[in-house]
N, C-alpha and C positions, 0 to 999 in steps of 0.2 A: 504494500500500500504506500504510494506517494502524497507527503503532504504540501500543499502547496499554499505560502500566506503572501500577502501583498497589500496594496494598495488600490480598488478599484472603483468602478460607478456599477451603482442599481438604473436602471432603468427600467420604463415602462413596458407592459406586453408588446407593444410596437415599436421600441428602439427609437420612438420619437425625442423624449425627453428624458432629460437626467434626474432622478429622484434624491438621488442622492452620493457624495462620497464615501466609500468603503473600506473598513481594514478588516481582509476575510482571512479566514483561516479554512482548507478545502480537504478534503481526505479521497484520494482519488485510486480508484481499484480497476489499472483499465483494461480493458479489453481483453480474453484469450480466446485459444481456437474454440474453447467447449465453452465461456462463460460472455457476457452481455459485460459491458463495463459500469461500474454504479462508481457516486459521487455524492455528497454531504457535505456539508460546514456550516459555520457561522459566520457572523459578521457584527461588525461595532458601525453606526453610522459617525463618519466624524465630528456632525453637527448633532451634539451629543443631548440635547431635547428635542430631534425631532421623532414623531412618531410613526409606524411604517405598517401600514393592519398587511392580517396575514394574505396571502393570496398569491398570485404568480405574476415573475416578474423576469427582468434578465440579468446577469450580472458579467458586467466585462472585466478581465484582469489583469493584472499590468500590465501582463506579453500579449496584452489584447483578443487573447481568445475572449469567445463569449459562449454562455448556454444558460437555459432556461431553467428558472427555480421556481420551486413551491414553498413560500415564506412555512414553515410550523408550528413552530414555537418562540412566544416573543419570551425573554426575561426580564422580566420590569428589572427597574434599577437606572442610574445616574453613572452609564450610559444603560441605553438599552439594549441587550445582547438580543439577537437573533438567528435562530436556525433553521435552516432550510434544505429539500433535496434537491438533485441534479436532476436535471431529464434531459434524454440523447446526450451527446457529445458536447462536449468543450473543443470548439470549433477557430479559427480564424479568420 
């Protein structure tokens, strides 16, 4: 398992808009001949009172791959921690 942290942007389900800046932490199982690759982490927003309801969104990361999350668990707190899964590929 590869983990992977950085600095990146949430964005909207359409990759219109920036929701926000991100310090993710990413735990990435990828791909083999017999297995599907799966993907998890969290994230701290930098703008540490803003708030982000759960739902699906996208997340780019520094080396600019991007791929699609499902917000699941917010952790209250000053900041607020959130965890989300992968879906498909982390892509470029």
């Amino acid at each position: 398992m590869e983990t992977i942290s950085g600095t990146g942007k949430l964005y909207d389900t359409n990759q219109k808009q920036v929701i926000a800046t991100v310090d993710y932490t990413i735990w990435h199982n990828p791909p083999t001949k017999f297995t599907f690759g799966e993907w998890h982490g969290e994230f701290i927003p930098e703008d540490e009172h803003l708030f982000i309801q759960l739902g699906e969104y996208t997340i780019e990361l520094q080396d600019k791959r991007k791929g699609k999350i499902l917000i699941t668990k917010i952790q209250p707190g000053v900041p607020n921690h959130y965890q989300f899964q992968g879906s498909g590929s982390l892509i470029l």
